[in-house]
C-alpha positions as CSV (number, residue, x, y, z in Angstrom):
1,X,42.7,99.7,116.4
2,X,44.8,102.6,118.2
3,X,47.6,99.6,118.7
4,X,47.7,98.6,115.0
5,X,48.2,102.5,113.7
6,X,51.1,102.6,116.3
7,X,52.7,99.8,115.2
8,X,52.7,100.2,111.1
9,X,53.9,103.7,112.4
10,X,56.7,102.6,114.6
11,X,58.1,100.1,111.8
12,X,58.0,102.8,108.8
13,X,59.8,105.0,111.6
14,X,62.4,101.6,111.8
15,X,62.6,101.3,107.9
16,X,63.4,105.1,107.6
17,X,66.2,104.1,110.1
18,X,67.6,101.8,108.7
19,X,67.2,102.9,105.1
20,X,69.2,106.6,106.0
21,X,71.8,104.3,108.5
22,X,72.8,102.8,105.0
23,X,72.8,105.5,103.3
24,X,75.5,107.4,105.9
25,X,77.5,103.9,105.9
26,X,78.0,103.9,101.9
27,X,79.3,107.3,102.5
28,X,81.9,106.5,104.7
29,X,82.9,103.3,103.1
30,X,83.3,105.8,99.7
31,X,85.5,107.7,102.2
32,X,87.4,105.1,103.3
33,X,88.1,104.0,99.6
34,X,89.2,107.4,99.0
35,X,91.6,107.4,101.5
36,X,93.0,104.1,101.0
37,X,93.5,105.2,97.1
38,X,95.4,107.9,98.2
39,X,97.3,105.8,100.8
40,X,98.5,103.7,98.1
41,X,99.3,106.5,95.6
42,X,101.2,108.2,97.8
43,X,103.1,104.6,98.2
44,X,103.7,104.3,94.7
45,X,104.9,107.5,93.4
46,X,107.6,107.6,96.9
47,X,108.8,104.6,95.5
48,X,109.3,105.5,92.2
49,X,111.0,108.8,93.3
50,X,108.5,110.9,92.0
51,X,108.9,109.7,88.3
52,X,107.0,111.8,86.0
53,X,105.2,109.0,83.9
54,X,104.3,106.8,87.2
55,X,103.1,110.2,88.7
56,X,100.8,110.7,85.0
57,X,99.6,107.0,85.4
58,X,98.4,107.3,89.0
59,X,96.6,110.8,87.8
60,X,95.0,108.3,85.1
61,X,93.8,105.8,87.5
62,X,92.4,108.0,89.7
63,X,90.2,109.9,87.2
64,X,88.9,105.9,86.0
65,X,88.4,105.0,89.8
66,X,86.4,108.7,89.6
67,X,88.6,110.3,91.6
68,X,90.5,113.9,90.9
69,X,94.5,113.7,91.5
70,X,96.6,116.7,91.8
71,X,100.3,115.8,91.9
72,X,102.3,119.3,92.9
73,X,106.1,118.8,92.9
74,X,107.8,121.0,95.3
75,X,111.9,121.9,95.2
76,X,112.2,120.0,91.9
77,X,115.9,121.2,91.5
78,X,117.1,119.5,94.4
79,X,118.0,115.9,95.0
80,X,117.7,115.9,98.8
81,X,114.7,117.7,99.6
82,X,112.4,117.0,96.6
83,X,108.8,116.3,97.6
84,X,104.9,115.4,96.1
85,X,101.9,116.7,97.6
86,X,99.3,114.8,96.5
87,X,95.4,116.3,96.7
88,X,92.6,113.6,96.1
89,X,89.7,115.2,95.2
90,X,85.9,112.6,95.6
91,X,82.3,113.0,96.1
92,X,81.0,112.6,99.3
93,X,77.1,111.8,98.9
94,X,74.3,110.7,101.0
95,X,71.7,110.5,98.3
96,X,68.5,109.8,100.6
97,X,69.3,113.6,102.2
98,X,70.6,115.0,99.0
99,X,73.8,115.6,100.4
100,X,77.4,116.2,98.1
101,X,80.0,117.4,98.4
102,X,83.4,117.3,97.7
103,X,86.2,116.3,100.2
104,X,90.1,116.3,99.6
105,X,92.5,114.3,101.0
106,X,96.4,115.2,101.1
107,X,99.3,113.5,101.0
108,X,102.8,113.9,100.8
109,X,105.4,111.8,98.8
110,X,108.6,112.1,99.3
């Protein structure tokens, strides 16, 4: 009887595992989106040479992707060292633990 107790025991112990290991890997897969978002934002607005409206459209997508872009243009004025610094805003949550919060990642476009 002593064995059967140990062993429902031992596999709720596994399932509690495996159910918070997934819950820690959809986290960093969200992370990873985040980042690759912002990777390819950045992308886009260097090659437009930080256009206004392309800069507007990629603030646009992000909030539909529910993400948070801040585009800050530094040394506007001048032609050679005109720069973007991007700040991606996203929820990072591990809803088994109850866990949010909100991580940045920054870029710069130049």
């Amino acid at each position: 009887m002593g064995k059967i107790v140990e062993t429902v025991l031992d596999i709720i112990l596994l399932i509690l595992c495996a159910v918070s290991l997934l819950n820690i890997v959809g986290a960093n897969n969200n992370a990873i989106s985040a980042n690759d978002y912002a990777s390819n934002a950045q992308a886009i607005i260097s090659a437009s040479n930080l256009n206004p409206e392309v800069i507007t459209n990629c603030e646009e997508d992000a909030r539909n992707k529910g993400y948070d872009l801040n585009v800050t243009i530094y040394n506007e004025t001048s032609a050679l060292s005109k720069y973007a610094v991007l700040d991606l805003n996203y929820d990072y949550k591990i809803a088994l633990f109850g866990f949010e919060t909100t991580h940045t990642k920054t870029k710069i476009a130049r």
